[in-house]
N, CA, C and O atoms as a GROMACS GRO file, in nm:
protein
  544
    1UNK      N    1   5.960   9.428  19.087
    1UNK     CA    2   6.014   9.544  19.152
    1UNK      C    3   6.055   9.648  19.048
    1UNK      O    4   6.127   9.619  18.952
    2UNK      N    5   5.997   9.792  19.073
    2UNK     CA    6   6.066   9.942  19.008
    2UNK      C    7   6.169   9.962  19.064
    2UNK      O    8   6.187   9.944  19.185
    3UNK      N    9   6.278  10.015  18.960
    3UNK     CA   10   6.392  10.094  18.969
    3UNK      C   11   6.412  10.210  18.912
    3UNK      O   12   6.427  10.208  18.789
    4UNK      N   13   6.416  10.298  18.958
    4UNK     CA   14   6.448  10.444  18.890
    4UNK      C   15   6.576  10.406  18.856
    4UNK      O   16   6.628  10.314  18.919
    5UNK      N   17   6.654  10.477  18.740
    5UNK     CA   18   6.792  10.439  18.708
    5UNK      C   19   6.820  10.615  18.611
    5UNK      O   20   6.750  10.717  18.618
    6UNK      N   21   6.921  10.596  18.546
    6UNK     CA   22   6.942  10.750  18.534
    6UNK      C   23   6.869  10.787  18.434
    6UNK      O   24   6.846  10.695  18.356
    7UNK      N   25   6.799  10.943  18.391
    7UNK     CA   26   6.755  10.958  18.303
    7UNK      C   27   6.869  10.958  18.160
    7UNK      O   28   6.989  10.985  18.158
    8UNK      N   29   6.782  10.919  18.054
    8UNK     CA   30   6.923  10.981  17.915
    8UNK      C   31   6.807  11.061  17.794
    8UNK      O   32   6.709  11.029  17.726
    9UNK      N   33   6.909  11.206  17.830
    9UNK     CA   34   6.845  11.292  17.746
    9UNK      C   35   6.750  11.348  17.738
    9UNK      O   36   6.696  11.399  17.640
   10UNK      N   37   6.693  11.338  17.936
   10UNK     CA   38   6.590  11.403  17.957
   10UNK      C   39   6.471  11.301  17.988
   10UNK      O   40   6.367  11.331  18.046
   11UNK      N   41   6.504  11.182  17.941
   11UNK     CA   42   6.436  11.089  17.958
   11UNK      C   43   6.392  11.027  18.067
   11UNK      O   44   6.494  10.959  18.069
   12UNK      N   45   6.335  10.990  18.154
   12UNK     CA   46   6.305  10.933  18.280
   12UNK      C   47   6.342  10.732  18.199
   12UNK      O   48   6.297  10.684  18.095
   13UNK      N   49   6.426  10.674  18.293
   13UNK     CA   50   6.481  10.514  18.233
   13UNK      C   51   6.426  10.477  18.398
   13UNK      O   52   6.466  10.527  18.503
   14UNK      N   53   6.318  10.369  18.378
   14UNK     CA   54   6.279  10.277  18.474
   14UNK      C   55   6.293  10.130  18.452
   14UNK      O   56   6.249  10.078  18.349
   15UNK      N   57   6.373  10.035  18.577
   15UNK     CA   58   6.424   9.890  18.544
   15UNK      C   59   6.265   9.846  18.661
   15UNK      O   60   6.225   9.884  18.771
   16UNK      N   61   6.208   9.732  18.536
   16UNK     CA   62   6.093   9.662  18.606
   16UNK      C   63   6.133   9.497  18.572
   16UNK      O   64   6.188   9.446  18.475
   17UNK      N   65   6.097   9.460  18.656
   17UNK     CA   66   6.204   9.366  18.621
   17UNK      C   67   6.048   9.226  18.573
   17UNK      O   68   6.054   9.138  18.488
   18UNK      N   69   5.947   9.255  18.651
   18UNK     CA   70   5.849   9.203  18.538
   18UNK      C   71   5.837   9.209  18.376
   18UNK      O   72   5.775   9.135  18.299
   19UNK      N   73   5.918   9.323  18.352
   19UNK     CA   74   5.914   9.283  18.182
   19UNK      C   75   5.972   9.210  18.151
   19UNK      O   76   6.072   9.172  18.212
   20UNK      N   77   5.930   9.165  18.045
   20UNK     CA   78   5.976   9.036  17.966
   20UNK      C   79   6.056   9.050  17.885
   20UNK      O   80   6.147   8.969  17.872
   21UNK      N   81   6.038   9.195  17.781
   21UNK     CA   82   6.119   9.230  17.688
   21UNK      C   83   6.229   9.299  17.709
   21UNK      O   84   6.269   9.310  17.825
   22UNK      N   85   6.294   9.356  17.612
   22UNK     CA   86   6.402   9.459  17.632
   22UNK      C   87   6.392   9.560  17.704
   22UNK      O   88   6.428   9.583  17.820
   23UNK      N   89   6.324   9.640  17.600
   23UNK     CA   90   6.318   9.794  17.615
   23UNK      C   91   6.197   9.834  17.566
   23UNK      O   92   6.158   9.759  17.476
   24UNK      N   93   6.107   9.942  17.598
   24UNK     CA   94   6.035  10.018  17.510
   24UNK      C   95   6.021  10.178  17.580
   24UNK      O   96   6.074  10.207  17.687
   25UNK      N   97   5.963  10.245  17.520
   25UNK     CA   98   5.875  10.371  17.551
   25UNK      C   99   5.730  10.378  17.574
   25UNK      O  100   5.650  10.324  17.499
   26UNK      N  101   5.700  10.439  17.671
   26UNK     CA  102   5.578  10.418  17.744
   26UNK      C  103   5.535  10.600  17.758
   26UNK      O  104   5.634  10.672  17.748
   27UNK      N  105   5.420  10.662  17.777
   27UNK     CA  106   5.342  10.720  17.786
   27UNK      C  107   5.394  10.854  17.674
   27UNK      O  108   5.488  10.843  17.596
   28UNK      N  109   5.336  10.937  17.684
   28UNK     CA  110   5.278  11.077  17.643
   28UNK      C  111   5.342  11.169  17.671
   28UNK      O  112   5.405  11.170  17.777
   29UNK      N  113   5.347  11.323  17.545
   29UNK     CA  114   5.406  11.349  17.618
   29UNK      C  115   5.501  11.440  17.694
   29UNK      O  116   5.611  11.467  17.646
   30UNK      N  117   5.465  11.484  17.804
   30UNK     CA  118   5.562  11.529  17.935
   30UNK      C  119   5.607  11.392  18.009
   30UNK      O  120   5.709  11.351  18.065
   31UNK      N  121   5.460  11.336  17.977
   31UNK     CA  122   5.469  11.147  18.112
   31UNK      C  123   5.544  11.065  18.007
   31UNK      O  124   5.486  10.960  17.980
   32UNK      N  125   5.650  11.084  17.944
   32UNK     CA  126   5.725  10.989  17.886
   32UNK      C  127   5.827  10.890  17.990
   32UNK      O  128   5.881  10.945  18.086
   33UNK      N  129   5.849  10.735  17.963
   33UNK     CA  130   5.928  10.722  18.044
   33UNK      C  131   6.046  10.590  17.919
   33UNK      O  132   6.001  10.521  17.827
   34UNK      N  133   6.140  10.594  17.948
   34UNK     CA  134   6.144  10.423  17.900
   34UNK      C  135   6.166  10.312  17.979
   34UNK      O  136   6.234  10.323  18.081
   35UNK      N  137   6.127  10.227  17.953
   35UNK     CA  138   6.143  10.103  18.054
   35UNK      C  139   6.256  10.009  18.021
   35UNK      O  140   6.307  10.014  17.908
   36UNK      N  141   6.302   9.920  18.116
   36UNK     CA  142   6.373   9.841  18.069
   36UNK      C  143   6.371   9.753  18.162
   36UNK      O  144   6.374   9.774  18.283
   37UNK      N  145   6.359   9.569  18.061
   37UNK     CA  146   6.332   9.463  18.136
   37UNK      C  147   6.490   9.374  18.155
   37UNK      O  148   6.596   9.414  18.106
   38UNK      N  149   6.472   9.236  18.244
   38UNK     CA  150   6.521   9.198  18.271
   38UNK      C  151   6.653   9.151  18.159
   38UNK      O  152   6.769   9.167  18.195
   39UNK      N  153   6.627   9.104  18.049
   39UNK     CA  154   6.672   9.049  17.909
   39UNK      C  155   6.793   9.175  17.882
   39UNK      O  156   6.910   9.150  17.854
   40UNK      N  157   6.733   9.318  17.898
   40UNK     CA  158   6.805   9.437  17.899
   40UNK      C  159   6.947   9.433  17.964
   40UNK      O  160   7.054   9.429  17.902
   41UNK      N  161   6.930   9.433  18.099
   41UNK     CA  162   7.026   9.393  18.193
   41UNK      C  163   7.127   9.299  18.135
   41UNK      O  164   7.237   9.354  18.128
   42UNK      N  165   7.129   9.157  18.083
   42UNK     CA  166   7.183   9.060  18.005
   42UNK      C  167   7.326   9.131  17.893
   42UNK      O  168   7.440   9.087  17.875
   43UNK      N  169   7.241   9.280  17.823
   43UNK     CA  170   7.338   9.276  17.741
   43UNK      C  171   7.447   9.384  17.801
   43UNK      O  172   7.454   9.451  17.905
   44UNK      N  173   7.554   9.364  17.650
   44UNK     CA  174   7.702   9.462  17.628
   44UNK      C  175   7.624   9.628  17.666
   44UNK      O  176   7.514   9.677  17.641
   45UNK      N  177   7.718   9.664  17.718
   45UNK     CA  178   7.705   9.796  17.715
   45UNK      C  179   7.659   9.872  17.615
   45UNK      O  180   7.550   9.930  17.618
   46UNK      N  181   7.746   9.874  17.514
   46UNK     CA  182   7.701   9.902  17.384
   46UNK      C  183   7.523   9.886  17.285
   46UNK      O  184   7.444   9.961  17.229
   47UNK      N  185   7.541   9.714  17.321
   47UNK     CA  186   7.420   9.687  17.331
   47UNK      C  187   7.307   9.808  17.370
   47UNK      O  188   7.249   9.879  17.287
   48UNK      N  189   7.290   9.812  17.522
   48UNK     CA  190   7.262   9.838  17.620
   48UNK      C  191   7.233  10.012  17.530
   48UNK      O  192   7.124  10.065  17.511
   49UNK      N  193   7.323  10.047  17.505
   49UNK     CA  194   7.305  10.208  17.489
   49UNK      C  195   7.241  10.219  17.310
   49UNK      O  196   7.175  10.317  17.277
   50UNK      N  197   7.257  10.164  17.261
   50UNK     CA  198   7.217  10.158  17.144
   50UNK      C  199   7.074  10.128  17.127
   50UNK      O  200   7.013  10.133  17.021
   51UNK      N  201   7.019  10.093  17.258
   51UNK     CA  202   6.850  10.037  17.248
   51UNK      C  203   6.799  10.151  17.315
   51UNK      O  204   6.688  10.200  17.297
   52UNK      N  205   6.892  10.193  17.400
   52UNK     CA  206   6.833  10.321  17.476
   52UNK      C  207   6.803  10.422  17.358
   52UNK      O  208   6.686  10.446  17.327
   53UNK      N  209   6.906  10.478  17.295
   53UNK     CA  210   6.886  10.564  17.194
   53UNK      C  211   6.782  10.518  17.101
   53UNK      O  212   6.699  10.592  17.051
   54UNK      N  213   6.792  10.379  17.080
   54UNK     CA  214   6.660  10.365  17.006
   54UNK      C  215   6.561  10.424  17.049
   54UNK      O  216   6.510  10.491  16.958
   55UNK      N  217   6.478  10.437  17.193
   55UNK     CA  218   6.369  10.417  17.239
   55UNK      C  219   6.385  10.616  17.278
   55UNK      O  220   6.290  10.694  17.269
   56UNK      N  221   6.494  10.646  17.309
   56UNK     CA  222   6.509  10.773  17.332
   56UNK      C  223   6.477  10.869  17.182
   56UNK      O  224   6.465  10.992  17.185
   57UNK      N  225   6.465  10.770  17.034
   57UNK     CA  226   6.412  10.859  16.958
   57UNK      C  227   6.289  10.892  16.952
   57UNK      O  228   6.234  11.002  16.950
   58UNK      N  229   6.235  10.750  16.945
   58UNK     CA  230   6.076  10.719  17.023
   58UNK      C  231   5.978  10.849  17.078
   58UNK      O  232   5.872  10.899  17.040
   59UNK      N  233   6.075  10.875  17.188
   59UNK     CA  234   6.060  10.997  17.277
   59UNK      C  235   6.036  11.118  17.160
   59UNK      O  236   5.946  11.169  17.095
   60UNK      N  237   6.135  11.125  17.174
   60UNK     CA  238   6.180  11.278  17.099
   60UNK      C  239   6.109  11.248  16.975
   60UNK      O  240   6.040  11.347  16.953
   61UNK      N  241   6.094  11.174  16.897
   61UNK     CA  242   6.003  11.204  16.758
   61UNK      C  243   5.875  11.235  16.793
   61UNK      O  244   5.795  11.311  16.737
   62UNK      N  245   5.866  11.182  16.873
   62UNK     CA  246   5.667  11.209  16.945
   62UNK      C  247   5.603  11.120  16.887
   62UNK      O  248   5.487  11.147  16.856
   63UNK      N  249   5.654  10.998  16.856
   63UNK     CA  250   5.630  10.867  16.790
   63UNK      C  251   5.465  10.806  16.850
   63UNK      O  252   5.375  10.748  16.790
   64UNK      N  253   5.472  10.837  16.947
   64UNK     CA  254   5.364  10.726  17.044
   64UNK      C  255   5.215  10.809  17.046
   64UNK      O  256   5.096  10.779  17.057
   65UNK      N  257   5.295  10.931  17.030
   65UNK     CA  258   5.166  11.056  16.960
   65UNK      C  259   5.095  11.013  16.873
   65UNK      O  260   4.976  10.985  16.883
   66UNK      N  261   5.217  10.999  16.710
   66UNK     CA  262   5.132  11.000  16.617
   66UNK      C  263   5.077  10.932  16.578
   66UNK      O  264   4.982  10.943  16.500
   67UNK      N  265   5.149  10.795  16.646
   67UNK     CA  266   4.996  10.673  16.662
   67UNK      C  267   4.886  10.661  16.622
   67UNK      O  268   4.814  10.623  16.530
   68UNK      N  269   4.897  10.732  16.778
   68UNK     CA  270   4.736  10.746  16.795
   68UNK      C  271   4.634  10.866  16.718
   68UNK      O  272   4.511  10.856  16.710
   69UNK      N  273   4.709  10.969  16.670
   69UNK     CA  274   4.692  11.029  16.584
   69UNK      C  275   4.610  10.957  16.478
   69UNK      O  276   4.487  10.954  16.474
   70UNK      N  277   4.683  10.905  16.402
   70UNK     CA  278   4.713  10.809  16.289
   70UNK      C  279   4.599  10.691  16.312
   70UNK      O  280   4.506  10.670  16.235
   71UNK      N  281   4.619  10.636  16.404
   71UNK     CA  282   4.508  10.515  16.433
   71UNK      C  283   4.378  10.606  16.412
   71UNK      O  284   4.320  10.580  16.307
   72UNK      N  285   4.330  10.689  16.476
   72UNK     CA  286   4.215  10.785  16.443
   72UNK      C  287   4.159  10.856  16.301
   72UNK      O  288   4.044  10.851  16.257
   73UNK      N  289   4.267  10.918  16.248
   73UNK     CA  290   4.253  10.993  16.051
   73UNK      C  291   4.293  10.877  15.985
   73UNK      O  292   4.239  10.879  15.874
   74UNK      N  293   4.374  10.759  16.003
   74UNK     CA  294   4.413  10.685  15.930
   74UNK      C  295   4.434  10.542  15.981
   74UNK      O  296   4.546  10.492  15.990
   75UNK      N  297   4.335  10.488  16.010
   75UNK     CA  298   4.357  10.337  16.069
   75UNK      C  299   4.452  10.220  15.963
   75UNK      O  300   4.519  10.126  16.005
   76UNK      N  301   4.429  10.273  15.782
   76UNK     CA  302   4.500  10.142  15.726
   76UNK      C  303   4.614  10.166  15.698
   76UNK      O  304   4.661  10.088  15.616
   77UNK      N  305   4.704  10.272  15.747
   77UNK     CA  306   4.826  10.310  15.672
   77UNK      C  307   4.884  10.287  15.845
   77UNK      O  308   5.005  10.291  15.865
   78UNK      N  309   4.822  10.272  15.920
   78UNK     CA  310   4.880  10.283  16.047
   78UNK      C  311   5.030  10.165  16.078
   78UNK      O  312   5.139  10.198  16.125
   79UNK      N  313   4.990  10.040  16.038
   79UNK     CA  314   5.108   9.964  16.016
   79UNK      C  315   5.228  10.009  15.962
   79UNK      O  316   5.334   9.955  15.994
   80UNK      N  317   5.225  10.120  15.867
   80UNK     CA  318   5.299  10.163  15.789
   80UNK      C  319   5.389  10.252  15.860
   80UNK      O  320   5.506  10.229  15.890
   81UNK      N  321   5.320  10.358  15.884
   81UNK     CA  322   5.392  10.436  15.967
   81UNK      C  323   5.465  10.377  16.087
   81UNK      O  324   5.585  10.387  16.113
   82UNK      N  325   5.337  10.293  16.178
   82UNK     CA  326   5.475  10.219  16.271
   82UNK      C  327   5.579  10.138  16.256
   82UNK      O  328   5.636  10.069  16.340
   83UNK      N  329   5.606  10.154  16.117
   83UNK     CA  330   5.737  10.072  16.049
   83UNK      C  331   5.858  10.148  16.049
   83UNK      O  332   5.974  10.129  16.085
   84UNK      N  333   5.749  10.306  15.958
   84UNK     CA  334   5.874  10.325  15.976
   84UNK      C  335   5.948  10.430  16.041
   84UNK      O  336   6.051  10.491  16.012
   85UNK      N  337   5.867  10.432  16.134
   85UNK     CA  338   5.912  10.532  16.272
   85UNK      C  339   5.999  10.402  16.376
   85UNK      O  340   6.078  10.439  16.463
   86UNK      N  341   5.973  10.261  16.354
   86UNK     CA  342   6.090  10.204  16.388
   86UNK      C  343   6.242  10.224  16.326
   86UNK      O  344   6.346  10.253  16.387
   87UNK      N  345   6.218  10.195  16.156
   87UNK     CA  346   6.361  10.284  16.135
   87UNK      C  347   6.393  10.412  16.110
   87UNK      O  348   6.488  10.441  16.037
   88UNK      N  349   6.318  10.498  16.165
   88UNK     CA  350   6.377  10.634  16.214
   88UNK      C  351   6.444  10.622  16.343
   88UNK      O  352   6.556  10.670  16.361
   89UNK      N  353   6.362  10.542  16.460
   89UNK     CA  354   6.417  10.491  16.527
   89UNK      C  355   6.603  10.440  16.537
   89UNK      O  356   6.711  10.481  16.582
   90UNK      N  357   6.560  10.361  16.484
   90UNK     CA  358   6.721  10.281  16.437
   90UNK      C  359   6.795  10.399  16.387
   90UNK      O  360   6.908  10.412  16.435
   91UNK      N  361   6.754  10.492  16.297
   91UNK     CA  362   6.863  10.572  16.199
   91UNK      C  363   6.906  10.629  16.297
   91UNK      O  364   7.025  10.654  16.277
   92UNK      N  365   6.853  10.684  16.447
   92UNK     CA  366   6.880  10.785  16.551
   92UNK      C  367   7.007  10.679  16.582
   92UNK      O  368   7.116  10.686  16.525
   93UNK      N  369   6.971  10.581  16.683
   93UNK     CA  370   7.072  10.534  16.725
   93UNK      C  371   7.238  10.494  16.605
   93UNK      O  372   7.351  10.481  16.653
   94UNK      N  373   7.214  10.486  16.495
   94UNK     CA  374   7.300  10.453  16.409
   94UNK      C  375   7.356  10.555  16.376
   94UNK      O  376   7.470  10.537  16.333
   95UNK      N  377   7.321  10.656  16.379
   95UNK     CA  378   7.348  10.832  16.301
   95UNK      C  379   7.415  10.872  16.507
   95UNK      O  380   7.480  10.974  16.530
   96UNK      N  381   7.390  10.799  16.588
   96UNK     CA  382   7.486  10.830  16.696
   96UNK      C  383   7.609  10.735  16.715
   96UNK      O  384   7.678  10.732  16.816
   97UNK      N  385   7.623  10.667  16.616
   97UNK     CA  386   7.734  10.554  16.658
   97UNK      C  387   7.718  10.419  16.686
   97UNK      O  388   7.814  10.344  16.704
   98UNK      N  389   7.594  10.381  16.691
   98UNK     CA  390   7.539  10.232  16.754
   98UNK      C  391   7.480  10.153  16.685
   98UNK      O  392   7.407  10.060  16.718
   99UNK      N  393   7.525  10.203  16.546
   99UNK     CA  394   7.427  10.118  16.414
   99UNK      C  395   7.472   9.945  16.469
   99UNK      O  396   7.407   9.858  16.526
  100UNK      N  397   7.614   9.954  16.419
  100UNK     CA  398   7.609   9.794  16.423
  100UNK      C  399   7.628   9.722  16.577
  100UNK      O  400   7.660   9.605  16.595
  101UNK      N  401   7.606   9.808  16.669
  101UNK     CA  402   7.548   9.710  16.802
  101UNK      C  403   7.422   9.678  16.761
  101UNK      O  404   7.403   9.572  16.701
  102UNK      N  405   7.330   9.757  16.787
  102UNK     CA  406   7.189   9.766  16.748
  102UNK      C  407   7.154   9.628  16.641
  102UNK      O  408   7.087   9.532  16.679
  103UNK      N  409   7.208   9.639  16.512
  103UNK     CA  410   7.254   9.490  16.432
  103UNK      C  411   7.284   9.415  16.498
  103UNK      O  412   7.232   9.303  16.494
  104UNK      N  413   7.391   9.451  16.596
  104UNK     CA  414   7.413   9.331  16.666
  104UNK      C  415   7.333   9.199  16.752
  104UNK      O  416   7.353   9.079  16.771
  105UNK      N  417   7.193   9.343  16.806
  105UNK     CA  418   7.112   9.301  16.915
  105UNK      C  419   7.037   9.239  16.847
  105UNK      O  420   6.998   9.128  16.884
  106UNK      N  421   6.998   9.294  16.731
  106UNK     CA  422   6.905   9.203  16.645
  106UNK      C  423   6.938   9.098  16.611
  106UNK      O  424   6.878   9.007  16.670
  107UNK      N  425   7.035   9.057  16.515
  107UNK     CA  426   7.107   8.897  16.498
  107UNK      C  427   7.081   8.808  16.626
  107UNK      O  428   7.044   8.693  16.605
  108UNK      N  429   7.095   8.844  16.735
  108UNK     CA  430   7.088   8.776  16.845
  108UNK      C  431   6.951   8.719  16.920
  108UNK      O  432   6.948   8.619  16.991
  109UNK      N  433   6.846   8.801  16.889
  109UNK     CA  434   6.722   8.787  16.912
  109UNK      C  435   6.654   8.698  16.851
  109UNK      O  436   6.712   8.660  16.749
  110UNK      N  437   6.540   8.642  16.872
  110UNK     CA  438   6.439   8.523  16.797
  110UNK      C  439   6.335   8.618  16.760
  110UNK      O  440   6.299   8.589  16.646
  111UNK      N  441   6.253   8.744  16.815
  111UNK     CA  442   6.190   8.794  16.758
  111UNK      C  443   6.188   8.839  16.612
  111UNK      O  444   6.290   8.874  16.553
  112UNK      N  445   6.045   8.834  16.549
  112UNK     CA  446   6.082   8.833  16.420
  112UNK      C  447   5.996   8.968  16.438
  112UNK      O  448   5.997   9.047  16.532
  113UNK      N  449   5.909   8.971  16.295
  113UNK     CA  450   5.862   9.118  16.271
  113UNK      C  451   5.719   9.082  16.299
  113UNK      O  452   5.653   8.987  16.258
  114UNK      N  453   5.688   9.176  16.376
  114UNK     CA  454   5.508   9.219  16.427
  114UNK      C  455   5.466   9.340  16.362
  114UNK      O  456   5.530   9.421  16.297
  115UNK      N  457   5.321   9.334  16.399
  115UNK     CA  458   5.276   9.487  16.366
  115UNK      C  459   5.350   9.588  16.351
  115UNK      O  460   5.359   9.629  16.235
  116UNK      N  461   5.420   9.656  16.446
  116UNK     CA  462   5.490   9.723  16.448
  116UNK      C  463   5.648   9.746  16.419
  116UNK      O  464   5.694   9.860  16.420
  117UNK      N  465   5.730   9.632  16.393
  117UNK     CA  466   5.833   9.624  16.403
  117UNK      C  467   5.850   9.558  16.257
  117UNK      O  468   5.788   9.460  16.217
  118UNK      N  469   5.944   9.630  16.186
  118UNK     CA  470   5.988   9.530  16.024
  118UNK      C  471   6.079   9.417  16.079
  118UNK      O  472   6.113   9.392  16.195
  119UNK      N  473   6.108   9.355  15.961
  119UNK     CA  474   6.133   9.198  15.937
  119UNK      C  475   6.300   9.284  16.049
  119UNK      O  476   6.335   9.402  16.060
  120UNK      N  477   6.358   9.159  16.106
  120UNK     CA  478   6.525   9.204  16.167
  120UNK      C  479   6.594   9.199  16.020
  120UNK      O  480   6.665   9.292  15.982
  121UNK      N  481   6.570   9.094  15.946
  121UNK     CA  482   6.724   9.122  15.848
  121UNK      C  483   6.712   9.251  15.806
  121UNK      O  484   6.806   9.323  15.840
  122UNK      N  485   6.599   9.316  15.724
  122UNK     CA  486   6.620   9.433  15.682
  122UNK      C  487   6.617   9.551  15.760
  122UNK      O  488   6.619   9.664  15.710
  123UNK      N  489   6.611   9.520  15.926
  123UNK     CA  490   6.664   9.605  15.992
  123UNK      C  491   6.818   9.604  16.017
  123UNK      O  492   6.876   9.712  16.023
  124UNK      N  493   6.896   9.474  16.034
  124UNK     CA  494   6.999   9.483  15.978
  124UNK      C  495   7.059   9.518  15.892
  124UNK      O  496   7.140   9.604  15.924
  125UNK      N  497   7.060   9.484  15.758
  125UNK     CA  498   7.083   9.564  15.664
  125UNK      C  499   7.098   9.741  15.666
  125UNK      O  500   7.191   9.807  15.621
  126UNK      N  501   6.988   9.783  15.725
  126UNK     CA  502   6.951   9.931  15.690
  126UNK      C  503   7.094   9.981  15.816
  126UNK      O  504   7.164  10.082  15.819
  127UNK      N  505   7.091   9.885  15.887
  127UNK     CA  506   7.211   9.939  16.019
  127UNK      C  507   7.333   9.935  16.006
  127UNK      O  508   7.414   9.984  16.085
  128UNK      N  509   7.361   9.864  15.886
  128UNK     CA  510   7.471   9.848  15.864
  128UNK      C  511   7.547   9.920  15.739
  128UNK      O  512   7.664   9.900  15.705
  129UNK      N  513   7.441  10.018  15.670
  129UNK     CA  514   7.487  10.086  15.563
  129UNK      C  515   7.528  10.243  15.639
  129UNK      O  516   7.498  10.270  15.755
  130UNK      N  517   7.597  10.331  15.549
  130UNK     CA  518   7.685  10.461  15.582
  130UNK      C  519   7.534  10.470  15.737
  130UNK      O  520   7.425  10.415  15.742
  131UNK      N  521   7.597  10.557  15.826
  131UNK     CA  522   7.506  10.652  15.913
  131UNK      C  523   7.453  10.751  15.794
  131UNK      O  524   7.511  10.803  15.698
  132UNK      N  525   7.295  10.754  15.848
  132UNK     CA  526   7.210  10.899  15.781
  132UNK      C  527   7.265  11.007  15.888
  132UNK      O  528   7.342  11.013  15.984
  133UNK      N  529   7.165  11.103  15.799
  133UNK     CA  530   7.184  11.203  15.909
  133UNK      C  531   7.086  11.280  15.982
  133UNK      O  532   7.043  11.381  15.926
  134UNK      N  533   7.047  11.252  16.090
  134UNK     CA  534   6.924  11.262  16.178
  134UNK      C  535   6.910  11.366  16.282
  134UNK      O  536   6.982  11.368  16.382
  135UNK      N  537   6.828  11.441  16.262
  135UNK     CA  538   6.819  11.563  16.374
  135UNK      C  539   6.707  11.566  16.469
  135UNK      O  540   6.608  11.530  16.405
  136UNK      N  541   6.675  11.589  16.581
  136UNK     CA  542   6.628  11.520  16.648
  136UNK      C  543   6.598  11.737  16.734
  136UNK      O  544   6.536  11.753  16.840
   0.00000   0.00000   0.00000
């Protein structure tokens, strides 16, 4: 089952409760949306808002753009970049206040690092040093 739930920041936030995972960002974009699965629901508030902002940088960087961009002019650096538009990611939510939930969520998780996502400790780490400063 879909749930519309409130937008944040312009964002369209849909609860599907078939997902498996947390959170992500999904389409292109005007058709941006983020999703959020059942596991989502589970956490702290804090939690909870600190993944949003994650995925709400997502959005706003035009992350899912340059992808595909990138997959096209540059297929071998492509890992790269989706690294580290994850911690630009993170720096958004941390540079708003949610560094060490965000740490938090990670410590707590079994996922480790994929294609796209760096190792958690040194996403910890990076969350837990001063806030950058991120403009969006």
């Amino acid at each position: 089952m879909k749930t519309k739930l409130s937008p944040v920041l312009g964002i369209p936030v849909l609860y599907d409760d078939r997902q498996q995972g947390f959170t992500h960002c999904r389409g292109y974009l005007r058709w941006k949306k983020i999703v959020v699965g059942r596991g989502f629901m589970l956490l702290n508030p804090r939690e909870k808002t600190a993944l949003i902002l994650h995925e709400v940088a997502h959005a706003k960087m035009f992350h899912a753009e340059m992808r595909v961009l990138c997959a096209i002019a540059t297929p071998w650096r492509l890992k790269a970049i989706g690294r580290e538009q994850e911690f630009q990611a993170d720096d958004y939510a941390r540079a708003s206040g949610y560094g060490r939930d965000l740490a938090l969520f990670f410590s707590r998780i079994r996922e480790e690092a994929s294609f796209w996502h760096p190792p958690k400790k040194e996403r910890i780490e990076r969350l837990c040093q001063m806030p950058p400063q991120v403009a969006i």
